[in-house]
N, C-alpha and C positions, 0 to 999 in steps of 0.2 A: 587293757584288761588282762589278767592274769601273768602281765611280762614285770621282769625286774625294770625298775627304771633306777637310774645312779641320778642326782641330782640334790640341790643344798635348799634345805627348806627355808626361803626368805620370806615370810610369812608373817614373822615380830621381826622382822628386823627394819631396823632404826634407819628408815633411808634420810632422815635431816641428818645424821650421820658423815654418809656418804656422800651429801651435798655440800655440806661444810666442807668436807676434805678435800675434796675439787682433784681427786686422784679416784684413779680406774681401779676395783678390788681386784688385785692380780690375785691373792687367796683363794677366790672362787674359782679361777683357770686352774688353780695350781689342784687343789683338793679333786677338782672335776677330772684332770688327766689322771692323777693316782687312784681317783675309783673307776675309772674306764675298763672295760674286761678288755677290748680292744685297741689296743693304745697308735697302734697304727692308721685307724680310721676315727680317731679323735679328732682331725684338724681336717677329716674331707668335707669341701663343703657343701658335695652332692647329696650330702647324706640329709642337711639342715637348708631351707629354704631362709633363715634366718642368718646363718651362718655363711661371712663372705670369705672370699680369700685371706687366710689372716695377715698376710705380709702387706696387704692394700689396707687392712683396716688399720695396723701397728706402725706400718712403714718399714718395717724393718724384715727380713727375711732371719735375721736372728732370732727373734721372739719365741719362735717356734721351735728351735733347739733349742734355747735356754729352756724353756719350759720341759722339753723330751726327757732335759739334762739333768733337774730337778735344781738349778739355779734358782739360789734364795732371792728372795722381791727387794733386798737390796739391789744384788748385785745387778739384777733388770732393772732396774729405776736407775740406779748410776752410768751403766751402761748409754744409758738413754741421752745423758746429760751434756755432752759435747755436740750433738746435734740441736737438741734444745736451746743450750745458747745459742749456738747459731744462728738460729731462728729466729730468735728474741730479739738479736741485732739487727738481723736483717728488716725485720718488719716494724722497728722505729720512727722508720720515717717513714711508713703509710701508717702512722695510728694518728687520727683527729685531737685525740686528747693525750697527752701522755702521763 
């Protein structure tokens, strides 16, 4: 009550949207750090009981400077992509169905 609060009103938004796409809204990280008054204490996760360490949630200890760095959701999502495959191969021969 009576504090600024920064955050994106999802309220009409279209989560079968979002479910379709079967992609994480990097948009909202991105919007939410550039309205931060503090940009420093943007990624603590002491501050958020909801909020984990992001490099355990992303996997990537990058994620978090790209984002500081104002790297476009290309270049994060590409970024990502050599690991990904990786991964894709890797886990072939434990998938039941392919």
């Amino acid at each position: 009550m009576n504090e600024v609060c920064y955050g994106i009103d999802l309220r009409n938004y279209d989560t079968e949207l979002l479910r379709r796409s079967k992609k994480i809204n990097l948009q909202w990280i991105m919007e939410l750090y550039k309205a931060h008054p503090y940009k420093e204490k943007f990624f603590d996760q002491k501050l958020s009981k909801q909020m984990n360490n992001v490099e355990i949630q992303t996997g990537s200890g990058l994620f978090r400077q790209q984002i500081i760095d104002g790297v476009s959701e290309e270049v994060i999502r590409a970024s990502w992509e050599p690991d990904l495959s990786e991964y894709k191969l890797m886990r072939k021969k434990y998938l039941l169905y392919p």
